[in-house]
Backbone atoms as SQL, in Angstrom:
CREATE TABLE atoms (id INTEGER PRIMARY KEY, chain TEXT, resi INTEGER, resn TEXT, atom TEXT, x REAL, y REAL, z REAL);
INSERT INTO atoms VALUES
  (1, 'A', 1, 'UNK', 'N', 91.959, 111.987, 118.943),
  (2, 'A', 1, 'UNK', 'CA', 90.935, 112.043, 117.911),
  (3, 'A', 1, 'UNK', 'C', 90.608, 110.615, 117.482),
  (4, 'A', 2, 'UNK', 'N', 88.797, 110.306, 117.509),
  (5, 'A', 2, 'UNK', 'CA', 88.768, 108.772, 117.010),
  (6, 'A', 2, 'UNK', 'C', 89.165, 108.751, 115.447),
  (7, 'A', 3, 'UNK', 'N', 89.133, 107.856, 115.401),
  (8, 'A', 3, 'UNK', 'CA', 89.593, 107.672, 113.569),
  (9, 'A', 3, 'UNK', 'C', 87.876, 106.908, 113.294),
  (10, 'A', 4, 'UNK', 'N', 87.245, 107.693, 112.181),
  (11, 'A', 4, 'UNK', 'CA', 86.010, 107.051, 112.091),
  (12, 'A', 4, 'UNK', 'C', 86.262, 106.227, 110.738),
  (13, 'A', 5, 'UNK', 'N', 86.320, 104.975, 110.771),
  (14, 'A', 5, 'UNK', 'CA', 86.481, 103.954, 109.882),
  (15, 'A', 5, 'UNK', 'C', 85.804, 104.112, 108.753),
  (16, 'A', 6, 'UNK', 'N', 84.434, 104.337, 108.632),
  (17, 'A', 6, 'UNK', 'CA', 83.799, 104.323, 107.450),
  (18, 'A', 6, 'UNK', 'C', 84.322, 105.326, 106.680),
  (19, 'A', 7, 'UNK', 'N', 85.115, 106.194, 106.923),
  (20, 'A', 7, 'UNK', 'CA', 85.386, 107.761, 105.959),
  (21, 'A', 7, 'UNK', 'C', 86.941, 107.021, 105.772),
  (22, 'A', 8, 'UNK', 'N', 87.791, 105.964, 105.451),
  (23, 'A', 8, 'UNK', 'CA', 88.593, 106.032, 105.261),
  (24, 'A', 8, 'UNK', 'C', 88.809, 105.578, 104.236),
  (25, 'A', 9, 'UNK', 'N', 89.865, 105.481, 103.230),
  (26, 'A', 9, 'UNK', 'CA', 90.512, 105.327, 101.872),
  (27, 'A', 9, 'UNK', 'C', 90.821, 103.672, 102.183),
  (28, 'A', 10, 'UNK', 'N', 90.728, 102.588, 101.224),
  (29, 'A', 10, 'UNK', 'CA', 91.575, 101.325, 101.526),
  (30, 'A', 10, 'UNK', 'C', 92.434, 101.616, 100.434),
  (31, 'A', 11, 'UNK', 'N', 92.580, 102.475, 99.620),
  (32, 'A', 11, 'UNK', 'CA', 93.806, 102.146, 99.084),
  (33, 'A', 11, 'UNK', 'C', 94.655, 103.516, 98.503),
  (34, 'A', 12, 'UNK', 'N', 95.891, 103.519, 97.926),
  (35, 'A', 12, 'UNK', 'CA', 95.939, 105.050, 97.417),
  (36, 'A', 12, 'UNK', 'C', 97.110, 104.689, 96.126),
  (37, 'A', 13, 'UNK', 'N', 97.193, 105.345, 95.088),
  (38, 'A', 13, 'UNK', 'CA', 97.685, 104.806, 93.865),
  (39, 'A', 13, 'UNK', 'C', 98.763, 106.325, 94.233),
  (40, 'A', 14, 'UNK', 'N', 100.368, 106.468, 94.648),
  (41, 'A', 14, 'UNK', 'CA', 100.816, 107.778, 94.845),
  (42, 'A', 14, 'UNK', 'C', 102.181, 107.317, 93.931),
  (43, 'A', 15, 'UNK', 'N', 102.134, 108.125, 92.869),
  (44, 'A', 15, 'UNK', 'CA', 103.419, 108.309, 92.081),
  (45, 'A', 15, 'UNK', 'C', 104.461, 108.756, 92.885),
  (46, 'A', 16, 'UNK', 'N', 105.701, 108.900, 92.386),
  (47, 'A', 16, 'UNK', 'CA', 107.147, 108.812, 93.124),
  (48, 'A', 16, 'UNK', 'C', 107.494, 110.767, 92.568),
  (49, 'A', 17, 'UNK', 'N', 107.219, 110.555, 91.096),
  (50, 'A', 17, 'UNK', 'CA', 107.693, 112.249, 90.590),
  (51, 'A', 17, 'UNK', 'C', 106.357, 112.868, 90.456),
  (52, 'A', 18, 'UNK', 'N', 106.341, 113.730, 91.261),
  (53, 'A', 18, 'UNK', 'CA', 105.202, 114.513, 91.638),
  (54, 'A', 18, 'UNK', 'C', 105.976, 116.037, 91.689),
  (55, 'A', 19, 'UNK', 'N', 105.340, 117.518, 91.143),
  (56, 'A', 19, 'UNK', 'CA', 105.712, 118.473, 91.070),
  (57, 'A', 19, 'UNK', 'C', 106.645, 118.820, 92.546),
  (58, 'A', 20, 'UNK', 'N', 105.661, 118.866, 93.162),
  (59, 'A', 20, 'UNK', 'CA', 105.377, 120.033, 94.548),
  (60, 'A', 20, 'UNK', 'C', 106.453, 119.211, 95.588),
  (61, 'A', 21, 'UNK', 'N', 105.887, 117.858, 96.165),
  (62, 'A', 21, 'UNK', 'CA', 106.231, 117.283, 96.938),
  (63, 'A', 21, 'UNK', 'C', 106.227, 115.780, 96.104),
  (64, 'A', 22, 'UNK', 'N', 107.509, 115.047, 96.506),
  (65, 'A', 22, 'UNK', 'CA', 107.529, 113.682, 95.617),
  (66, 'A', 22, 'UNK', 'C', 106.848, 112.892, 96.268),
  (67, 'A', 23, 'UNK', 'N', 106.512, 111.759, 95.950),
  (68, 'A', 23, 'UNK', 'CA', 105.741, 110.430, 96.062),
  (69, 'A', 23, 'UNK', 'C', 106.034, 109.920, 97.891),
  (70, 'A', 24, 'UNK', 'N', 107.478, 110.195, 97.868),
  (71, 'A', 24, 'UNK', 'CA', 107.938, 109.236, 99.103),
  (72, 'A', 24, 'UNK', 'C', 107.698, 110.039, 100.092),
  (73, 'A', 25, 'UNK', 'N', 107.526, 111.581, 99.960),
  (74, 'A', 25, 'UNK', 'CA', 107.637, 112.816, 100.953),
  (75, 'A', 25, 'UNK', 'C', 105.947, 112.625, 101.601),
  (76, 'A', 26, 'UNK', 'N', 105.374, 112.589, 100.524),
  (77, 'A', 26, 'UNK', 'CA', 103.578, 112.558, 100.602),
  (78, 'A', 26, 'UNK', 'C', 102.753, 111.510, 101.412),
  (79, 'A', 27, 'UNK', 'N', 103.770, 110.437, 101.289),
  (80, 'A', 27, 'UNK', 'CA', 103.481, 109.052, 101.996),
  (81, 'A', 27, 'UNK', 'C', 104.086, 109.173, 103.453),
  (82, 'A', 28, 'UNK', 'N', 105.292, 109.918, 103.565),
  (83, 'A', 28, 'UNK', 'CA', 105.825, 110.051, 105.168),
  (84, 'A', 28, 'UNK', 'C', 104.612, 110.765, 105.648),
  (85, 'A', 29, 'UNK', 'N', 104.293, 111.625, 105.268),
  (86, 'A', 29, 'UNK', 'CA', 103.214, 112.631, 105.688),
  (87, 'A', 29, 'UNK', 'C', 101.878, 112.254, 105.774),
  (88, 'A', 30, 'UNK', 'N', 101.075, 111.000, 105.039),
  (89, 'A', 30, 'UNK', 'CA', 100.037, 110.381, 105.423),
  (90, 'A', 30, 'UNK', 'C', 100.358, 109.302, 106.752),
  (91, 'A', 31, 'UNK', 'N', 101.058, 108.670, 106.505),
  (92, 'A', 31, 'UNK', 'CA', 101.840, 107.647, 107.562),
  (93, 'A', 31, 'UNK', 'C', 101.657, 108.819, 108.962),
  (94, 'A', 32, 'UNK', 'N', 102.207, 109.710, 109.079),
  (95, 'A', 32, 'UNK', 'CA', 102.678, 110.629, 110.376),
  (96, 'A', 32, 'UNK', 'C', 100.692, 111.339, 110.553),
  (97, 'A', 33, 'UNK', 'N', 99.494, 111.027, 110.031),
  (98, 'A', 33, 'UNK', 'CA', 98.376, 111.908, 109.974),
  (99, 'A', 33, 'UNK', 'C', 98.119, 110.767, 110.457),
  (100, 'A', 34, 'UNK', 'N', 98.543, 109.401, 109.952),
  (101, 'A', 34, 'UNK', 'CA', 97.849, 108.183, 110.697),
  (102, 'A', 34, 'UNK', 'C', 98.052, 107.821, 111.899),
  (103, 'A', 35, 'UNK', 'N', 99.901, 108.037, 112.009),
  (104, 'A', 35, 'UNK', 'CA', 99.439, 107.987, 113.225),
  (105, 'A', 35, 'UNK', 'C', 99.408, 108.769, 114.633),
  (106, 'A', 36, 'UNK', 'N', 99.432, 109.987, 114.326),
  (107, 'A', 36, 'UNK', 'CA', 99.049, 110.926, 114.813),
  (108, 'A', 36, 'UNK', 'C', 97.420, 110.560, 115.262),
  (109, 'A', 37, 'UNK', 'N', 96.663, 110.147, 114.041),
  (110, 'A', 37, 'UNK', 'CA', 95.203, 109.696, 114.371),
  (111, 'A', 37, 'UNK', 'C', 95.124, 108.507, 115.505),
  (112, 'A', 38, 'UNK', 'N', 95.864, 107.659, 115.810),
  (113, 'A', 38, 'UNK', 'CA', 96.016, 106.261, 116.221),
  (114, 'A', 38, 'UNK', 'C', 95.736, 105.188, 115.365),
  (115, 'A', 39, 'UNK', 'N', 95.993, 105.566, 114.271),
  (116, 'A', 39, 'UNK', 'CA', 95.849, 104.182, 113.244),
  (117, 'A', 39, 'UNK', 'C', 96.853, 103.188, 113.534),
  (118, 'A', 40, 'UNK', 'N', 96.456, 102.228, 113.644),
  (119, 'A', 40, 'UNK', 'CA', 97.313, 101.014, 114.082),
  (120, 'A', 40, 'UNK', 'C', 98.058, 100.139, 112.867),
  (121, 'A', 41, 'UNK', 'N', 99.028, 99.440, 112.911),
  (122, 'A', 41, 'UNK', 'CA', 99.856, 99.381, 111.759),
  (123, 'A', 41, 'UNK', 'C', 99.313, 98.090, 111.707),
  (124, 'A', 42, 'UNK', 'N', 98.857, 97.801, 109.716),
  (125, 'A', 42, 'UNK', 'CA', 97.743, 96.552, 109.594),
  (126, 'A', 42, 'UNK', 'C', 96.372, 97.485, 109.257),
  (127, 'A', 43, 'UNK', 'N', 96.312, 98.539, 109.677),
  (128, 'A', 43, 'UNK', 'CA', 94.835, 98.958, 109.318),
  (129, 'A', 43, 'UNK', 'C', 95.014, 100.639, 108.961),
  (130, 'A', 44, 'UNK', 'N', 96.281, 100.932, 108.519),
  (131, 'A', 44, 'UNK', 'CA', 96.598, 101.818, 107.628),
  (132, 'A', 44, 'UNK', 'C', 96.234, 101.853, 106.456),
  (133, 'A', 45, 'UNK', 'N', 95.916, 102.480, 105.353),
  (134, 'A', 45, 'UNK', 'CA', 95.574, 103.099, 103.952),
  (135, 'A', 45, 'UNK', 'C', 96.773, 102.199, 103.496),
  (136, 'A', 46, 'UNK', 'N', 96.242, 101.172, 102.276),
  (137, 'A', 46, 'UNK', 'CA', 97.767, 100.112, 101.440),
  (138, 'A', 46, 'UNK', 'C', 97.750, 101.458, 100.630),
  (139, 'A', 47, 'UNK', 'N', 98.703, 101.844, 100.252),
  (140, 'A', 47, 'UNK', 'CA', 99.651, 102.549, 99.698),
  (141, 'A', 47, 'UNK', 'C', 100.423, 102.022, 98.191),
  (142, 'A', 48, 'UNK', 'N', 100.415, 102.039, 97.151),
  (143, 'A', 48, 'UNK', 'CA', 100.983, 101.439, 95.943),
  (144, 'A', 48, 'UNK', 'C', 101.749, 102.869, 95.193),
  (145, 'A', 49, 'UNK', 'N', 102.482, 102.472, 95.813),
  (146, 'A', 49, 'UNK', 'CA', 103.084, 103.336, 94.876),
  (147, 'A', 49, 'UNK', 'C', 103.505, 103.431, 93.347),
  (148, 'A', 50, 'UNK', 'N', 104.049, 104.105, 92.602),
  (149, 'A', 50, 'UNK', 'CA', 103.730, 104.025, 90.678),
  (150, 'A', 50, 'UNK', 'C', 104.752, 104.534, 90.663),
  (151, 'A', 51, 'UNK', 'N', 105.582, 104.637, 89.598),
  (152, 'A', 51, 'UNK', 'CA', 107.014, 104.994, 89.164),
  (153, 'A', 51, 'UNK', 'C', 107.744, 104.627, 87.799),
  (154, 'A', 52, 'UNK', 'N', 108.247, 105.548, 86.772),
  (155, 'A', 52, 'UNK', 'CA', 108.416, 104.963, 85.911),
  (156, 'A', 52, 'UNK', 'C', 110.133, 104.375, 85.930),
  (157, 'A', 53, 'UNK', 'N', 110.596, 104.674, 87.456),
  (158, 'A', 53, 'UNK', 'CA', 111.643, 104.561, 87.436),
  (159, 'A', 53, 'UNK', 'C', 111.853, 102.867, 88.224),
  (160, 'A', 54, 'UNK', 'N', 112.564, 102.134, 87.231),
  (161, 'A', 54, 'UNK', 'CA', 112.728, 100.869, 87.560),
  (162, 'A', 54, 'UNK', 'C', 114.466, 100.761, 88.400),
  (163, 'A', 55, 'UNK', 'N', 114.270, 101.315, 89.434),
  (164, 'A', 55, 'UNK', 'CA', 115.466, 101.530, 90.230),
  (165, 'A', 55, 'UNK', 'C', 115.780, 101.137, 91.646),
  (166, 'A', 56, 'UNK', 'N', 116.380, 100.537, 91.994),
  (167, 'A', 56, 'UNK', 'CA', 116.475, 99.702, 93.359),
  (168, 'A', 56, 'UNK', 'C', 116.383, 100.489, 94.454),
  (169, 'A', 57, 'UNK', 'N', 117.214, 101.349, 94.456),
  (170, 'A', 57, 'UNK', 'CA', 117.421, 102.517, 95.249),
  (171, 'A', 57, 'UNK', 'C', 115.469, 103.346, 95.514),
  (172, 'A', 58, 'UNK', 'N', 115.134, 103.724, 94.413),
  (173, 'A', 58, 'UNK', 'CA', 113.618, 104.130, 94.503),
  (174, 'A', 58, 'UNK', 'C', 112.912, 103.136, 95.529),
  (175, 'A', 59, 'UNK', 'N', 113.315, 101.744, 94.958),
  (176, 'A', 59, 'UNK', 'CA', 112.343, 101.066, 95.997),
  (177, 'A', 59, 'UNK', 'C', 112.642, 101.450, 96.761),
  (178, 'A', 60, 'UNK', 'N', 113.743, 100.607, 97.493),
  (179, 'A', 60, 'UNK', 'CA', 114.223, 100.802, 98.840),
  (180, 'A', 60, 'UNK', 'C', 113.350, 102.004, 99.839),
  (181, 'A', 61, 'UNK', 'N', 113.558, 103.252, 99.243),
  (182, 'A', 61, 'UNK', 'CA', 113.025, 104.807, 99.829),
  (183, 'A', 61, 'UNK', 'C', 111.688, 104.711, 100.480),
  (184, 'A', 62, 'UNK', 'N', 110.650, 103.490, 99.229),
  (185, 'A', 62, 'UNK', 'CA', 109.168, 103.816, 98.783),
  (186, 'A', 62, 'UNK', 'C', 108.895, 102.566, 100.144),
  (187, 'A', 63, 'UNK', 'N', 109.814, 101.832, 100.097),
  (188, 'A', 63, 'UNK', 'CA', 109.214, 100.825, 100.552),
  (189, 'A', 63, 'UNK', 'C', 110.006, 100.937, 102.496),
  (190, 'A', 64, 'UNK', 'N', 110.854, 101.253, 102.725),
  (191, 'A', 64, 'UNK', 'CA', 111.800, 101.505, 103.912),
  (192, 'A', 64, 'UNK', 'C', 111.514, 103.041, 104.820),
  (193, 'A', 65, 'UNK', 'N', 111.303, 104.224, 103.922),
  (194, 'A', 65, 'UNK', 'CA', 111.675, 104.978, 104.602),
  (195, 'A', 65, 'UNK', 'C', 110.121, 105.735, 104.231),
  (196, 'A', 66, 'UNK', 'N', 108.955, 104.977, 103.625),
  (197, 'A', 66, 'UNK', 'CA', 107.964, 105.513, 103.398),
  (198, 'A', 66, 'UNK', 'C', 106.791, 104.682, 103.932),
  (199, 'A', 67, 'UNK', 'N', 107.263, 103.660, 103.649),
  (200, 'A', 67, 'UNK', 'CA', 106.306, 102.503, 104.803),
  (201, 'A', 67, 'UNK', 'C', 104.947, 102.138, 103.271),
  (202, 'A', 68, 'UNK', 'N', 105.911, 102.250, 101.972),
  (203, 'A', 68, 'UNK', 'CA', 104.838, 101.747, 101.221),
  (204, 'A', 68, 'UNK', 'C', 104.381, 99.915, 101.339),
  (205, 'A', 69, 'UNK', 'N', 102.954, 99.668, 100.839),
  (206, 'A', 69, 'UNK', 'CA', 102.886, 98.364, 100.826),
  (207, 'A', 69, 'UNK', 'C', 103.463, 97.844, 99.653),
  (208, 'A', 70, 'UNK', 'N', 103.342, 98.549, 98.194),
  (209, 'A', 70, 'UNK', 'CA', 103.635, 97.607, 96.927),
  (210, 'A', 70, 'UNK', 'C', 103.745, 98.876, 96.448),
  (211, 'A', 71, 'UNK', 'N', 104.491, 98.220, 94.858),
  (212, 'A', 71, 'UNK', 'CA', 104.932, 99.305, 93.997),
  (213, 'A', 71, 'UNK', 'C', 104.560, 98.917, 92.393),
  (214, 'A', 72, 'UNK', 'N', 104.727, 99.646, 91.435),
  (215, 'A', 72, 'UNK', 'CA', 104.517, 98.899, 90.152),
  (216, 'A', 72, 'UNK', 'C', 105.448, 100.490, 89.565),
  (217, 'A', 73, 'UNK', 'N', 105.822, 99.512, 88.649),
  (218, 'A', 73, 'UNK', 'CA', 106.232, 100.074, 87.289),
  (219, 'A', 73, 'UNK', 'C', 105.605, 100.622, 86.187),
  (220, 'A', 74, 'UNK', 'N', 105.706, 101.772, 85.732),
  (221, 'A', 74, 'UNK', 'CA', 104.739, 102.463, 84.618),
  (222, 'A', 74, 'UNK', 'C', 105.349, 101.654, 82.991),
  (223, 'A', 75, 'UNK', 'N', 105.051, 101.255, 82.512),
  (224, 'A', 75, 'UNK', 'CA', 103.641, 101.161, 82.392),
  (225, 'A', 75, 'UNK', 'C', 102.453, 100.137, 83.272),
  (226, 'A', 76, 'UNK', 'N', 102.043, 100.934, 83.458),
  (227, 'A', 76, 'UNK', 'CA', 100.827, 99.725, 84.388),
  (228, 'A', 76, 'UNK', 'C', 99.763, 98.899, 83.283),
  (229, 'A', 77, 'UNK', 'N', 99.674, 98.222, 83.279),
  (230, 'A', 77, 'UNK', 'CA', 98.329, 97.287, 82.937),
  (231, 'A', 77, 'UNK', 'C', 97.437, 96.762, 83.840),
  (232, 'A', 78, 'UNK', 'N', 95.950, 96.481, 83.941),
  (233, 'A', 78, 'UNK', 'CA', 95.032, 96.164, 84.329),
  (234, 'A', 78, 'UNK', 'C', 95.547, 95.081, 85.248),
  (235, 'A', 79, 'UNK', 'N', 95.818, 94.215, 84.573),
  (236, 'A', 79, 'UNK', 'CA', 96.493, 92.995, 85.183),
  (237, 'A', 79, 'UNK', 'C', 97.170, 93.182, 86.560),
  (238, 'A', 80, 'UNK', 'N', 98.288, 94.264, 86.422),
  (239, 'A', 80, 'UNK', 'CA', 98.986, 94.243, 87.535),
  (240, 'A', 80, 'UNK', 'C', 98.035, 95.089, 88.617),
  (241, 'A', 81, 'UNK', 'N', 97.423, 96.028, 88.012),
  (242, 'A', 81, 'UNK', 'CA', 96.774, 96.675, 89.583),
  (243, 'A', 81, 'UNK', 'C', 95.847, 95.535, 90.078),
  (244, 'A', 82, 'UNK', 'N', 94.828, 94.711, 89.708),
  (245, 'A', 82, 'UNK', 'CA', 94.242, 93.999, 89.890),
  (246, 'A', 82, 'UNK', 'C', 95.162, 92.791, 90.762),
  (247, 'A', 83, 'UNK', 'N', 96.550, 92.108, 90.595),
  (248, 'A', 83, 'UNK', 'CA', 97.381, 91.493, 91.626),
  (249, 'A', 83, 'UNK', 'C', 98.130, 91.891, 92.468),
  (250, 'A', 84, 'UNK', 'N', 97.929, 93.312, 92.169),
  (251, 'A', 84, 'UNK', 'CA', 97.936, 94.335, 93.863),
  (252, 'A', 84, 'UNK', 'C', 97.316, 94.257, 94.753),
  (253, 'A', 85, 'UNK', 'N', 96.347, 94.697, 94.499),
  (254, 'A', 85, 'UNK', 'CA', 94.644, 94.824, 95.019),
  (255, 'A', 85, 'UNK', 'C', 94.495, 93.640, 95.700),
  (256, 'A', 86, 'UNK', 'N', 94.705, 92.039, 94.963),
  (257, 'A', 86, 'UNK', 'CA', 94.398, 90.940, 95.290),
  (258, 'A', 86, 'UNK', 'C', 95.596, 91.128, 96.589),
  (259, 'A', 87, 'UNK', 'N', 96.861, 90.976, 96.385),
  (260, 'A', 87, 'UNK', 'CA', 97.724, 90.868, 97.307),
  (261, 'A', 87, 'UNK', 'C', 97.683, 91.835, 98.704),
  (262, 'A', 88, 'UNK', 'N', 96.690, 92.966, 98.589),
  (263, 'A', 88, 'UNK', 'CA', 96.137, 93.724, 99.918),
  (264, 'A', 88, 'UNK', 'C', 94.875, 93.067, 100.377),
  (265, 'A', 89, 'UNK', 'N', 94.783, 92.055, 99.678),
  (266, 'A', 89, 'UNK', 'CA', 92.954, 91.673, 99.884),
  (267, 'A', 89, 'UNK', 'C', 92.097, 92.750, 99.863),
  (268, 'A', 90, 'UNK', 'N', 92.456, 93.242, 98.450),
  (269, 'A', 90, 'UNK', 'CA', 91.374, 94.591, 97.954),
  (270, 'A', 90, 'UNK', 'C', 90.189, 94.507, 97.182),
  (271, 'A', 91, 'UNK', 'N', 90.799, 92.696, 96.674),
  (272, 'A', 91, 'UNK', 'CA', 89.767, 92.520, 95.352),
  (273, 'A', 91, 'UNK', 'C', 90.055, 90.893, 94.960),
  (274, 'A', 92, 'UNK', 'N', 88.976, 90.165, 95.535),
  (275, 'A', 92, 'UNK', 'CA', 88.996, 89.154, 95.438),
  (276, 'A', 92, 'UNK', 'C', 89.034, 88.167, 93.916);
């Protein structure tokens, strides 16, 4: 299946505690649609994950076993999504 570029997401804001399925489960599962699609790694959906849990271990999961790009801490401020964004080259 081609992957048609213009219909794709550049970015996705996915919390960690989520009802149904958690944050890190949701992200294995976009990761595995990508590349199932042939999305090539570098031109995957940046991924930020949100969490109010300031815990090493969380990273580790979000960032190792989920293939997130960045993470932030709740509370978020403007500030920080904006030196996300910058740091994906989302927002100059």
């Amino acid at each position: 299946m081609a992957v048609d570029e213009s219909n794709r997401y550049n970015v996705i804001f996915l919390d960690i505690m989520m009802p149904n399925v958690d944050g890190i489960e949701a992200l294995k599962r976009i990761r595995a649609i990508e590349k199932k699609q042939g999305v090539l790694p570098g031109h995957q959906v940046k991924v930020i994950m949100t969490t109010a849990l300031d815990d090493p271990k969380t990273v580790i999961l979000a960032y190792y076993l989920g293939g997130a790009d960045s993470y932030l801490v709740k509370p978020i401020t403007k500030n920080n999504v904006e030196e996300e964004l910058r740091k994906a080259n989302l927002l100059s």
